[in-house]
C-alpha positions as a Markdown table, in Angstrom:
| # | Residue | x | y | z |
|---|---|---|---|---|
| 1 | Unk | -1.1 | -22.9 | -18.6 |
| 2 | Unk | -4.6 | -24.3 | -20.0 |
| 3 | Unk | -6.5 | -22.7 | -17.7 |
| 4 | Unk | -4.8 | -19.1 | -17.6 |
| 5 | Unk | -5.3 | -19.6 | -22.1 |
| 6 | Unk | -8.7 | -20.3 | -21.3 |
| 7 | Unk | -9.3 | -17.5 | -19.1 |
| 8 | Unk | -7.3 | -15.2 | -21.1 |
| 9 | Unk | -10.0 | -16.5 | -24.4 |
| 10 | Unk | -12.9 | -15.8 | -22.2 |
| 11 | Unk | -11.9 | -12.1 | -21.0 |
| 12 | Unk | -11.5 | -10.8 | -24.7 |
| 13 | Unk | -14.4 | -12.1 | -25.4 |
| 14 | Unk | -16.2 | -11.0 | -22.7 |
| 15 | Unk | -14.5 | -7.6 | -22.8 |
| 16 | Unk | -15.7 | -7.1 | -27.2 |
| 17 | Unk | -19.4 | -8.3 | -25.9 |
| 18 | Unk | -19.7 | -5.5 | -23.1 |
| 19 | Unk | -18.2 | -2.7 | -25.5 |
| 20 | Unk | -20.5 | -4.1 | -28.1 |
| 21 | Unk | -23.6 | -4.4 | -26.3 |
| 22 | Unk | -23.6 | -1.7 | -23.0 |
| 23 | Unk | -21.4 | 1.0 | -25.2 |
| 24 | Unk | -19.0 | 0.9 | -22.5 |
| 25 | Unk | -15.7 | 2.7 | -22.9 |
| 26 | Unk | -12.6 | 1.3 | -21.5 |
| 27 | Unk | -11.8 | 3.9 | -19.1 |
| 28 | Unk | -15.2 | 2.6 | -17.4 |
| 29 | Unk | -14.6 | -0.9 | -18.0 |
| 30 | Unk | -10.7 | -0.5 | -16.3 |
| 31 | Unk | -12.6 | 1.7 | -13.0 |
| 32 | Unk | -14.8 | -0.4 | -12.1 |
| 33 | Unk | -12.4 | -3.6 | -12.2 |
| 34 | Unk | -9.9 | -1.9 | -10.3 |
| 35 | Unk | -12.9 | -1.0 | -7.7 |
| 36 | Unk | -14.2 | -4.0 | -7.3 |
| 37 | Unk | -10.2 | -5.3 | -7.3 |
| 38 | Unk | -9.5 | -3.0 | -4.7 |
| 39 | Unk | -12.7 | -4.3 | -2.4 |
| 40 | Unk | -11.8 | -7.9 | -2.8 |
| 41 | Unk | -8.1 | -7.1 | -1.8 |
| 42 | Unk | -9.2 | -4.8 | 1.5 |
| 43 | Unk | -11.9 | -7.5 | 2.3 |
| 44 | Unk | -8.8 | -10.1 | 2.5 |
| 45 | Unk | -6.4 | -7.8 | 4.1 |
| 46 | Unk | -5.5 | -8.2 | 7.8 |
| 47 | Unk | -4.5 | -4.8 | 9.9 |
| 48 | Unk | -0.7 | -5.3 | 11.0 |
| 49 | Unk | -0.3 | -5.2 | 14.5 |
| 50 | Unk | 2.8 | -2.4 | 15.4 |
| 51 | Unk | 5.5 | -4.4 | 17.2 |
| 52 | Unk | 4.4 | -7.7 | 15.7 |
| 53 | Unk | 8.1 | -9.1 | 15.1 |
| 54 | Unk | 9.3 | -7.8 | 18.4 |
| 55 | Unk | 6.9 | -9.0 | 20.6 |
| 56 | Unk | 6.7 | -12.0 | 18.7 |
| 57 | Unk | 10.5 | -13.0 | 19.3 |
| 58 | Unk | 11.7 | -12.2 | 22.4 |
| 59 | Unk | 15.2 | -12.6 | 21.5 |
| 60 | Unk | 15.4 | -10.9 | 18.7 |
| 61 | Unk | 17.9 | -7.8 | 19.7 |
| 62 | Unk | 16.2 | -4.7 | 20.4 |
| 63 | Unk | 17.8 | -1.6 | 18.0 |
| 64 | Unk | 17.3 | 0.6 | 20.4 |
């Protein structure tokens, strides 16, 4: 809980310096978070294989 009252300090602070200092508007400020948000999350992502659970368990029932 410390460390997410911390963080949450820090990004408001952060946040008033960047409008202050770069004239940044928010609707810049919220693209490129979610950009760079979205590039962390498809770096981390692994491609499903199709038919993972069936080949996987071979006893599971077949539906068809």
């Amino acid at each position: 809980m410390l460390g997410y009252l911390g963080a949450d300090g820090f990004t408001s602070t952060f946040q008033d310096k960047l409008f202050r200092g770069y004239q940044m508007s928010a609707f810049n400020q919220m693209l490129y978070v979610n950009a760079f948000s979205s590039l962390i999350s498809a770096a981390g992502a692994r491609p499903a294989r199709a038919g993972a659970t069936e080949s996987d368990n071979p006893e599971a029932p077949c539906s068809g």
